[in-house]
Structure formats: C-alpha cells, structure tokens
KEDREN-682127 format. One record per residue (C-alpha): x, z, y. Coordinates in Angstrom, 2 decimals, decimal comma, padded with zeros to 5 digits. Example, Ala and Ser with C-alpha at 12.3 -4.5 7.8 and 13.67 -1.06 7.14 Angstrom:
REM KEDREN-682127
         u         w         v
    012,30    007,80   -004,50
    013,67    007,14   -001,06
REM end
This chain:
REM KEDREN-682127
         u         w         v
   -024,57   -001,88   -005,62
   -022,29   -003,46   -008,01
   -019,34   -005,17   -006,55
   -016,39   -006,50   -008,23
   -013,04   -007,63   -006,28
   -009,50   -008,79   -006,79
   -006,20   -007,05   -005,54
   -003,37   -009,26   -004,10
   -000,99   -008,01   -001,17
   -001,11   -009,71    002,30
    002,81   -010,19    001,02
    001,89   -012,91   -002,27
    000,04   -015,23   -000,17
    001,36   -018,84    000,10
    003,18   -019,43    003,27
    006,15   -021,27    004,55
    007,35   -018,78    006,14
    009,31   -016,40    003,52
    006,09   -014,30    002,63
    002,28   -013,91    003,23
    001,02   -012,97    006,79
   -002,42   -012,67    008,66
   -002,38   -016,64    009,00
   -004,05   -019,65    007,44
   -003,88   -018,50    004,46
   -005,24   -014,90    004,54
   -008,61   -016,57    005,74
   -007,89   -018,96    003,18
   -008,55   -016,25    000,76
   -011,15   -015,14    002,22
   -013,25   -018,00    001,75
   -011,95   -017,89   -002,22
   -013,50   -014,47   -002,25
   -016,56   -015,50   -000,83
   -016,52   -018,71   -003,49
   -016,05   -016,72   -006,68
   -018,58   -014,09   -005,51
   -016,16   -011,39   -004,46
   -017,15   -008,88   -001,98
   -013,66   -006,87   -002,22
   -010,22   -007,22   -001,00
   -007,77   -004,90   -002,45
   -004,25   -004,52   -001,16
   -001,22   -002,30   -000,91
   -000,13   -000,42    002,20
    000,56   -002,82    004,91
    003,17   -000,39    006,60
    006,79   -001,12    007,89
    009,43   -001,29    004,79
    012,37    000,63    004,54
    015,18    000,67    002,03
    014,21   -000,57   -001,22
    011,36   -002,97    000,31
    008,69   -000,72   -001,07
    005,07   -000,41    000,37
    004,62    003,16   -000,44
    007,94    003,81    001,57
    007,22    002,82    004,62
    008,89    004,13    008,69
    005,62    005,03    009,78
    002,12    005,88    008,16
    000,79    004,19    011,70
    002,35    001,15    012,65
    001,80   -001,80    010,89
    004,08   -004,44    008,84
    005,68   -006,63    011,72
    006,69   -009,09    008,74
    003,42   -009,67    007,68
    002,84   -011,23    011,82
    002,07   -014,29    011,40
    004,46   -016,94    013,08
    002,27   -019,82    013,64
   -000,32   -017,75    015,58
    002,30   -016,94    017,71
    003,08   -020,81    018,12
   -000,52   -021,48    019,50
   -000,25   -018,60    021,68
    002,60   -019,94    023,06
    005,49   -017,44    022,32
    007,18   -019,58    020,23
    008,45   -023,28    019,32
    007,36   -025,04    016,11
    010,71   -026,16    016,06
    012,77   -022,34    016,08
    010,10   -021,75    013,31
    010,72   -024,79    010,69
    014,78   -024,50    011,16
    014,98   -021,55    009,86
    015,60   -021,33    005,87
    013,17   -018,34    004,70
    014,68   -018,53    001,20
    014,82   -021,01   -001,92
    011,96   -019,83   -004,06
    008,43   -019,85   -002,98
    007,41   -018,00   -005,70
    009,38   -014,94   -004,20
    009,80   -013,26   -000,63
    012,99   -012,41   -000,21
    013,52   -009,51    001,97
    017,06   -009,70    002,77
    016,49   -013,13    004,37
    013,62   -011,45    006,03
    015,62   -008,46    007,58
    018,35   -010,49    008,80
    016,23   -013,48    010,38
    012,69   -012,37    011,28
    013,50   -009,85    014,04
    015,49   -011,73    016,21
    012,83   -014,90    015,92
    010,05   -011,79    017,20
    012,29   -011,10    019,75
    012,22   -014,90    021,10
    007,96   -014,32    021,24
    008,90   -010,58    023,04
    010,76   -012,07    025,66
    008,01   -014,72    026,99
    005,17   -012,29    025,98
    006,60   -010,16    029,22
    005,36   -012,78    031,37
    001,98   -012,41    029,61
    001,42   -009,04    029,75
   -002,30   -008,09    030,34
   -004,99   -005,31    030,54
   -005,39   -005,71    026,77
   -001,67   -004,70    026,10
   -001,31   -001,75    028,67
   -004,79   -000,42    026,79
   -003,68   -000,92    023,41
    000,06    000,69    024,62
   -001,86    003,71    026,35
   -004,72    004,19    023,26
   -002,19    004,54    020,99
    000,52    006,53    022,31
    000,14    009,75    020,54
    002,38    007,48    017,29
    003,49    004,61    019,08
    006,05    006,46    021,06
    007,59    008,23    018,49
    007,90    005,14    015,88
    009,37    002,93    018,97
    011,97    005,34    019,86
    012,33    005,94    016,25
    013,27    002,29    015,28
    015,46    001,93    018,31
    017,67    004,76    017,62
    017,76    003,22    014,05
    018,80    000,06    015,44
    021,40    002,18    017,58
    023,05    003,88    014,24
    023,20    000,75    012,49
    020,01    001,71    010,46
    021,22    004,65    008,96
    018,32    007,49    008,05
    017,93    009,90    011,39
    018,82    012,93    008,85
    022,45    011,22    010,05
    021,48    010,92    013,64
    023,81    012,67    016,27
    021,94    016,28    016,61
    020,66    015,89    019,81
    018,25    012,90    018,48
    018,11    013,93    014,78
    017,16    017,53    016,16
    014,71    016,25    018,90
    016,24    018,10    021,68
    013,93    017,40    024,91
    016,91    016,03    026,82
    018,39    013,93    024,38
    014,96    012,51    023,82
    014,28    011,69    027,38
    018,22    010,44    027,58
    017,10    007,59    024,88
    013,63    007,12    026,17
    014,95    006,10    029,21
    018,36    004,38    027,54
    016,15    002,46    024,88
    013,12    001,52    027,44
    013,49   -002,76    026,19
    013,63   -001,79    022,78
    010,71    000,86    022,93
    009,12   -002,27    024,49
    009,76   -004,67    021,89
    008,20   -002,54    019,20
    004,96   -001,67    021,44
    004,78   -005,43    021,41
    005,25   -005,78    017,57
    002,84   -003,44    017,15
    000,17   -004,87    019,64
    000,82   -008,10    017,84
   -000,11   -006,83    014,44
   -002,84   -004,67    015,80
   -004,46   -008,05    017,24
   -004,14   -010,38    014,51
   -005,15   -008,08    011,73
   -008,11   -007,13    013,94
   -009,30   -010,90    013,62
   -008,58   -011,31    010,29
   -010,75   -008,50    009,52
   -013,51   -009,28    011,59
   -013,40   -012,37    009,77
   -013,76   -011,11    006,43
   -016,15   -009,02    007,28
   -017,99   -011,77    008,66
   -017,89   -013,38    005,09
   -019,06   -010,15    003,56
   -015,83   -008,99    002,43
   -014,87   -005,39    002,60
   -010,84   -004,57    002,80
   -009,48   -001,80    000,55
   -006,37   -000,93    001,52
   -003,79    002,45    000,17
   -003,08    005,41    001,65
    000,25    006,84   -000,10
   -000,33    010,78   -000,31
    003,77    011,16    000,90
    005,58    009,89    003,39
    009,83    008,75    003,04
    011,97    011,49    004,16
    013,43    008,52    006,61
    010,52    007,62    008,56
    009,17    008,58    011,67
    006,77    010,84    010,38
    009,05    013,10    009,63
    011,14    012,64    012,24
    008,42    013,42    014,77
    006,64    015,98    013,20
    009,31    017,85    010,97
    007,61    021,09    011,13
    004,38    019,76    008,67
    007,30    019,42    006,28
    008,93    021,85    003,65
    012,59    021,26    005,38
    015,37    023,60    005,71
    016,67    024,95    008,93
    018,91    021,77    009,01
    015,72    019,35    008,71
    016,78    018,43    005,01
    014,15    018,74    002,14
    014,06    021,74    000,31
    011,91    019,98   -002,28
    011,00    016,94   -003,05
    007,49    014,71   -004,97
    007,69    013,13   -008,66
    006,03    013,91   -011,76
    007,02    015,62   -014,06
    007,89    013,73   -018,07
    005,55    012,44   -020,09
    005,23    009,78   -022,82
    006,41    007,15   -020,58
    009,11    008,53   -019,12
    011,29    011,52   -020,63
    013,04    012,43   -017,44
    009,50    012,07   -015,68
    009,89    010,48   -011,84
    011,94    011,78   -009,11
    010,40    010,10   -006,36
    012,45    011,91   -003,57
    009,35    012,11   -000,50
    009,63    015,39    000,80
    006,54    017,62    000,72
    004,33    018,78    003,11
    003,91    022,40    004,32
    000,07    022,68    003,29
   -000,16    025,93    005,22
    000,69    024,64    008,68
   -001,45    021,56    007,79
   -004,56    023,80    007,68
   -004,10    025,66    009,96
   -004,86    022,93    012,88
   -007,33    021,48    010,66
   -005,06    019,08    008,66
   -005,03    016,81    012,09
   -002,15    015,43    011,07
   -003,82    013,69    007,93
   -007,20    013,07    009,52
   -005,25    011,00    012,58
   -003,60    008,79    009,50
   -006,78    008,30    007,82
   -008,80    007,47    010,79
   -005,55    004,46    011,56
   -006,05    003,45    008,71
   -010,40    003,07    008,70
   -008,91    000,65    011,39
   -007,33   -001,14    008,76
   -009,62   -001,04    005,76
   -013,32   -000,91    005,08
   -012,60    001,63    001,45
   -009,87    003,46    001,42
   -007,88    004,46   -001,84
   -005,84    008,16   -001,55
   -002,94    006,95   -003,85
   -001,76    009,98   -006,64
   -005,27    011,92   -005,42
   -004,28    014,50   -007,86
   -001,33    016,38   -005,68
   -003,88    017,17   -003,11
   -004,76    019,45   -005,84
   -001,54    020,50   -007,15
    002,01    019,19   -007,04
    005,26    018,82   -008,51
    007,89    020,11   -006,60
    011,54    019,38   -007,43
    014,48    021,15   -005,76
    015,99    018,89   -003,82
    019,42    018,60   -005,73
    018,19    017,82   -009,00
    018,70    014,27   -010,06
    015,96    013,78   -012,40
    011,71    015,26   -012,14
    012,52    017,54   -015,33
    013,43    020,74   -013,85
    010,27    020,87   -011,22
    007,65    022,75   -011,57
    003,66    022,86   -010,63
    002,50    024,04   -007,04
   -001,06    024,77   -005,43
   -001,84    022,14   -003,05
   -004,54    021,97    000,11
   -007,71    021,14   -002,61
   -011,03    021,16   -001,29
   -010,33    022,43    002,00
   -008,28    018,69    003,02
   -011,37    016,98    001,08
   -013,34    019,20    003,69
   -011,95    018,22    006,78
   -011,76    014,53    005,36
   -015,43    014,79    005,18
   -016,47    016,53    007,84
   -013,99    014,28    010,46
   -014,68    010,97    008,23
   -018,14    011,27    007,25
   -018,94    007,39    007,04
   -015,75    006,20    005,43
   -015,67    005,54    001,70
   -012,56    006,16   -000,92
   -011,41    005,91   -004,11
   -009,53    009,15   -005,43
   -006,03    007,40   -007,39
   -007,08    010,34   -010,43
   -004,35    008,77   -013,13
   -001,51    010,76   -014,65
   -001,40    014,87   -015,97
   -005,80    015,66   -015,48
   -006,47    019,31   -015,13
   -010,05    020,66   -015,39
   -008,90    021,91   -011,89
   -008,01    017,87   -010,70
   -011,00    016,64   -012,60
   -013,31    019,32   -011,18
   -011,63    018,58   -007,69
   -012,35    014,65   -007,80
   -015,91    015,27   -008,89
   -016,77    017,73   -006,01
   -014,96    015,11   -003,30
   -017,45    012,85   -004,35
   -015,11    009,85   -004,47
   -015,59    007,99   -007,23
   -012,34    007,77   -009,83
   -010,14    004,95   -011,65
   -010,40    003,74   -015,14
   -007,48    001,24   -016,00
   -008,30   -000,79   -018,66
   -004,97   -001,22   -020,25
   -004,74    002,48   -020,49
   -007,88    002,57   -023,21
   -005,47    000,92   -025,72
   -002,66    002,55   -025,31
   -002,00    005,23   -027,98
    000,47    007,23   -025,99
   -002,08    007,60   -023,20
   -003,74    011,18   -023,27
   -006,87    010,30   -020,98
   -009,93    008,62   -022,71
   -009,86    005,49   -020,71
   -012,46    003,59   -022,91
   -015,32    001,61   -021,07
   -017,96    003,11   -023,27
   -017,04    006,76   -021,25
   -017,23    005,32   -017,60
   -019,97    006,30   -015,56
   -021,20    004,58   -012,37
   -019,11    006,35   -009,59
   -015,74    004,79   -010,84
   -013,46    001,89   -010,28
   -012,36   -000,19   -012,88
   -009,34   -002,23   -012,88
   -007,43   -004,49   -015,65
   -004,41   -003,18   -014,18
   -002,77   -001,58   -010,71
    000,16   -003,03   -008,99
    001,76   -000,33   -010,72
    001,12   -002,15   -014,53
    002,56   -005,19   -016,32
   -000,02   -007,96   -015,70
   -002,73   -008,40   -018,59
   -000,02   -011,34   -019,98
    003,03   -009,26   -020,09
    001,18   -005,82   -021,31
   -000,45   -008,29   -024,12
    003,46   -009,11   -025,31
    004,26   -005,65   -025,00
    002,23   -003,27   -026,89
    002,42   -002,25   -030,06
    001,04   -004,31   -032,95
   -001,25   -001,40   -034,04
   -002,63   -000,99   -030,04
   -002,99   -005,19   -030,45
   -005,18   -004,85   -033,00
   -007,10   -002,19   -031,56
   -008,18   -003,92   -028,68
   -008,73   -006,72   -029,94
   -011,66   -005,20   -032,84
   -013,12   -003,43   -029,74
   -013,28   -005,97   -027,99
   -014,60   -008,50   -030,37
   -011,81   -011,04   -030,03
   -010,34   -013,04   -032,83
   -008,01   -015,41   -031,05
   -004,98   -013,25   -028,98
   -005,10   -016,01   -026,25
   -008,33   -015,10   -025,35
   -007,67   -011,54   -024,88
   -006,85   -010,95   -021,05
   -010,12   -012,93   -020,36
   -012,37   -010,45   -022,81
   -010,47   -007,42   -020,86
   -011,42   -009,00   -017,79
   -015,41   -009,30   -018,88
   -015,03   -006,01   -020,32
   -014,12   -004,44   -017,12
   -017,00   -006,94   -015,02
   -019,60   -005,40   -018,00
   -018,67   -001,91   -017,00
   -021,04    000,66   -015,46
   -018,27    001,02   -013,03
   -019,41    000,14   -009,66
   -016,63   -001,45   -008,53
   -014,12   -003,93   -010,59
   -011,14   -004,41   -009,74
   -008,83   -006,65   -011,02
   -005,06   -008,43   -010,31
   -004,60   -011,74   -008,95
   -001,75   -012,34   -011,72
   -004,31   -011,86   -014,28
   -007,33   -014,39   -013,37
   -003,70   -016,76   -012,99
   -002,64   -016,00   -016,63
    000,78   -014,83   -015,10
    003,42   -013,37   -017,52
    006,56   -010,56   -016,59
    007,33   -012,98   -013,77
    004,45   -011,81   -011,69
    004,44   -008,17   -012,08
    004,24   -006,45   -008,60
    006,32   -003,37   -009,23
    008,08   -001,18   -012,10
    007,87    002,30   -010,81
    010,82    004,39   -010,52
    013,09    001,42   -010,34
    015,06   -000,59   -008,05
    015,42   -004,58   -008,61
    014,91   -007,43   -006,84
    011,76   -008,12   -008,64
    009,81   -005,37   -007,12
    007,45   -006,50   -004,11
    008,40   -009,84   -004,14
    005,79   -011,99   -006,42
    003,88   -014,55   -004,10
    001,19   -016,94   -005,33
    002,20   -020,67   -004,19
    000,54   -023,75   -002,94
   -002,21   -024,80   -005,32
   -002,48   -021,80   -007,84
   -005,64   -020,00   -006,04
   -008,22   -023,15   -006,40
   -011,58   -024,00   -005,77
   -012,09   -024,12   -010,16
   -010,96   -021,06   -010,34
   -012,73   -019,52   -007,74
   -016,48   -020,94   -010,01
   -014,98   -019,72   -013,30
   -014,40   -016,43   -011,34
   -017,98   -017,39   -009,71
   -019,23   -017,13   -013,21
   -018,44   -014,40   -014,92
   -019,39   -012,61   -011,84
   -022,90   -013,70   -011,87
   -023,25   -012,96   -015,79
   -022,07   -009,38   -015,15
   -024,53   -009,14   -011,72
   -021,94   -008,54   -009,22
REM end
C-alpha cells in the first residue's frame, strides 16, 4: 500500500507550555493528518535528554521524555492548579523550546502533581510499577543518584554507586526510596498519556514511526546498569567510542563519543538486551526506524582519546545474526533500516536480506559530492523516501545553499523553471515515487528557511532541538493542498 506521511517531533508542537507534549495539540495533529490524507506520523526518539538536549542522547533507551507530559492533563486529573501552571514563564519565544527554562522549572512543578498523586495511588500504578521493573529500577535509582551528585555523569559517581557494589546499591535504594518514587510516577505518567494518544491515532488510521538510535550515551542508565554489554575498561571508561569516519562533508569525519557495544556478549544471550529495547519501543511506535542501520553491520571504532573520527578504523559488527533474533522475537513489527552514509556491498547486501525496506533522501540526488545514486528514477518499492531527515537543512535553506551547478541540475530534472517553485516539485517528486512510503518535514510543506532546521549534526548550539511550529501555521488549507497532492500521487 502506498502511504505517504510527515515527520515533526512531539517537541515542535504549539503549546503554552515551553514545548510540545501529548496534549491538545498532539491530537490536534492528528486530525491534520487524517485531513491531508496522511496515514504516518514520524518522529524522533521521545527519550529523557541529557546534556546537549539531544534526542539521540538520551538517560535511558526505556523511559520516556517526562517533558513531553503534558501539564494540562494533569490539571483535569487533578494533580495540579491552572493557576501554578499559567505563572510560570516557559520562555519568550514560541517559536523555540528552551531547555534551560525547562530543566530548571518543569521538575519541581511534576513534583507538585507527585505529591497529591500519593493519595491516588491505584491498582493501575502498582501494575505498571511491577510490569516494568526489570528498567524502571535501574533508571529511578539512576536519576536520583544524579540528582544526589549535582547531575554529574555516574563515570564520577563515588565507587561504591559508579561500580554497582550490592551494598552501596541497596544503601541508596533504601536512602533514595521518595525519589525512586517520583520517577516511577513520571514514568507511569508518560506511559499513560502516550498510551491514549496513540490509541487515538490509531483510531484515526494513523500509524506512529518513531527512532531507535543504534548507541546509547556513555552517561545514561544503560550503561550504568548493564556495563558489561559495553566495550569499557576495567575502570568502566570506554575503550572506544562511535562516529564516522571523513568524508566529503566533513574532513575530520564525526566523533560522536557513544561507547560501543560488546557484540560478543550480546549474542551470546540472544541479543536480549536489544530485543527488550525494541519490544519498549513497539509500545511506542507502530514502524520503527533503526537509526545508522549500517553499524549493525560494521562500525567505526575510535580510541577513546582521540579528539576527532580520523584516526578510527572499521570493525565487524553483530550482522545478520541481530537481524535474526529481531525477526524471530519481533516477527509482526515493521522497520525502516537508516542505510545513509559509507554503503558496502556487505551493508547493502545486509539491508536487502533484513528485508526492511531502505531510505532515499531526496536532497541527496542533487548533490554532487554525494557518492550514493539517490535519484528517484533508481528507487524501487521497498524504500522510504523523504525530502529531508531531521538531520538536513529544510528544502528552503538546502535550496539557498547548494551550488549553482547542483541548482540547475535539479531544477532540469525536475522540470521547473521558476526557483520558487522548487521545494514543492521535490515534494511531488518524492509523493510520485515508487517508494512506498513518503516521508517528508513539517518545515518544508511550511516553506520554512535556516530558522527551522531541527539539528546540525556534530554540533552544539542553541538552535539544535528547539524549532516548534506556533499557533496558526499547521491549518485546515494546508492540510487540502497537502490533501491534494496526496490524492494525485494515490496515497
């Protein structure tokens, strides 16, 4: 079936509140999708944020965003007062979340709803609490102890946490027990309200796709908890780290600084580790996309004290045998193998056999520096096609950006004479495709310019994460020009 969709994180929704949540207006979009004949909703890891704000850095690959809570669901249920809501500044642009407001003012206002949710405790909570134990623990005690060393990574922990020493543990457990508490409640919070937001959607016939990142941040409970699936050092520090290595857009390549798994003890219980992350998040997401698919395959690995990705150097990852066990544990789910960067006959032959069906960016097919043949007239039907990932400029900004020579290009193939017109003939070229899936950025049916681009990889800014649609961009005419184009292209 062909399906098209558009990507915008739970984060850009309009709100009052400092950024988007699982409120009003995530059903709000809902219903756009369902006007302008979506049946996919595509968004980025919806995760805890650490340092740097980023979604693909997240404290635990099981817990969910408690920023993304929505605050006036927790106003109906009685947990908290209109009024400690609406006197709180949540920052001066609506156009932008600003996460250091966030971090300094959102927790304490959760806390408010923690302490008269104790009164409310149910059979629903102690279930939730006792089904999902095997993580919870760990990330509760985890973000307490954080809380306890003024936030600092647990690699800086005294030993007897950082180390996991039984009686230290059990010392904190029992030291911590509110605080533990406060995050089960977080936790059962999120778990609840994204549970009826998805319901809904699904309801409207609209399927979530949602990222797995294939690393994990060396601070994060992950790691933390389970330090032995990781290539650490006798101390618990990385001896190397993920990136990629250089290539045409970047001459030091990226040094992304996740430390990497140990493959071997992975497979030898089956890769349970991975399969209990996937099947969280199938509790999350209808689709699932396996973000940088290709170091399943093989890696780069970086020694740990090198400052930039150019000294690494290519390792053998899991392959087929993870794609396996993903298939024999997760027969019904469906995903979308992140194939871009350095393609191997090995990767390519890898993605094919999984099955999964493959991306084609759009913006990549006319760019001369791009080695991969990313030119519609090559897809085939087991592929998604996007305009552009969170990863890109938006369609607007990658228009004032390329070359005059790649300008020209695109516009002959795609048969446009006037450069205004061009994001909307790269958006028709990707609904013509033979993909079965399109895919394509919020920013780009808005006509958004640099202001709106999601993230710049490999840097740190306050632009990063933060884009948010406001009141009256997403509208009912856009939704039937979307409508349109939709129906031309039967999807």
């Amino acid at each position: 079936m062909r399906q098209s969709g558009i990507l915008l994180h739970l984060s850009s929704l309009p709100s009052s509140y400092g950024i988007g949540s699982m409120g009003k207006a995530a059903y709000e979009f809902v219903d756009f999708l369902k006007q302008a004949g979506q049946s996919c909703w595509q968004m980025l890891p919806i995760n805890p944020t650490g340092y740097g704000d980023s979604p693909y850095q997240a404290l635990s690959s099981f817990a969910g965003n408690h920023y993304l809570i929505d605050l006036d669901l927790l106003v109906e249920e009685g947990l908290l007062q209109s009024g400690e809501v609406l006197e709180i500044n949540w920052g001066n642009d609506p156009a932008k979340v600003d996460f250091g407001v966030l971090y300094q003012r959102r927790l304490p206002l959760l806390y408010r709803a923690f302490q008269r949710f104790g009164e409310k405790k149910d059979q629903e909570y102690d279930r939730f609490v006792h089904q999902n134990k095997g993580w919870l623990e760990d990330f509760a005690l985890f973000m307490a102890l954080k809380e306890e060393h003024g936030q600092a990574p647990w690699t800086k922990w005294d030993d007897g946490v950082r180390l996991r020493e039984k009686d230290a543990i059990e010392e904190s457990k029992r030291r911590l027990g509110e605080q533990m508490e406060f995050y089960y409640f977080l936790q059962f919070t999120f778990y609840k309200q994204w549970e009826n937001l998805h319901e809904y959607a699904r309801k409207q016939g609209v399927s979530l796709i949602g990222d797995v990142p294939i690393y994990v941040p060396m601070d994060s409970a992950d790691v933390w908890s389970a330090p032995d699936y990781f290539q650490l050092d006798q101390n618990r520090m990385p001896v190397i780290i993920a990136g990629c290595p250089p290539d045409a857009f970047s001459a030091d390549g990226q040094r992304w600084g996740n430390p990497i798994y140990d493959w071997d003890k992975m497979q030898a219980d089956g890769f349970g580790w991975w399969i209990s992350r996937l099947r969280v998040a199938t509790h999350f997401f209808d689709v699932i996309r396996i973000d940088h698919f290709r170091g399943i395959e093989s890696y780069w690995a970086i020694p740990a004290g090198e400052e930039t990705a150019i000294n690494g150097q290519w390792r053998k990852g899991p392959g087929m045998n993870l794609i396996r066990a993903i298939h024999e544990n997760l027969s019904d789910v469906r995903f979308i193998a992140e194939d871009l960067g350095f393609l191997t006959p090995e990767v390519i032959r890898m993605q094919e056999d999984s099955g999964f069906p493959g991306m084609k960016v759009l913006q990549f097919a006319f760019d001369s520096r791009e080695a991969g043949n990313y030119l519609p007239y090559t897809y085939e039907k087991n592929t998604v096609c996007y305009t552009g990932t969170h990863d890109n400029e938006t369609l607007r900004q990658w228009q004032e950006m390329i070359s005059r020579e790649n300008l020209q290009y695109a516009l002959e193939y795609l048969q446009v004479e006037e450069e205004s017109r061009l994001a909307d003939a790269m958006i028709a070229c990707g609904m013509a495709s033979v993909s079965d899936l399109f895919v394509a950025q919020m920013q780009d049916y808005l006509g958004l310019g640099a202001e709106a681009r999601m993230n710049k990889p490999s840097t740190l800014n306050d632009c990063n994460w933060t884009w948010r649609a406001v009141d009256g961009q997403i509208t009912p005419e856009l939704a039937q020009k979307i409508l349109r184009i939709t129906k031309l292209y039967g999807r």
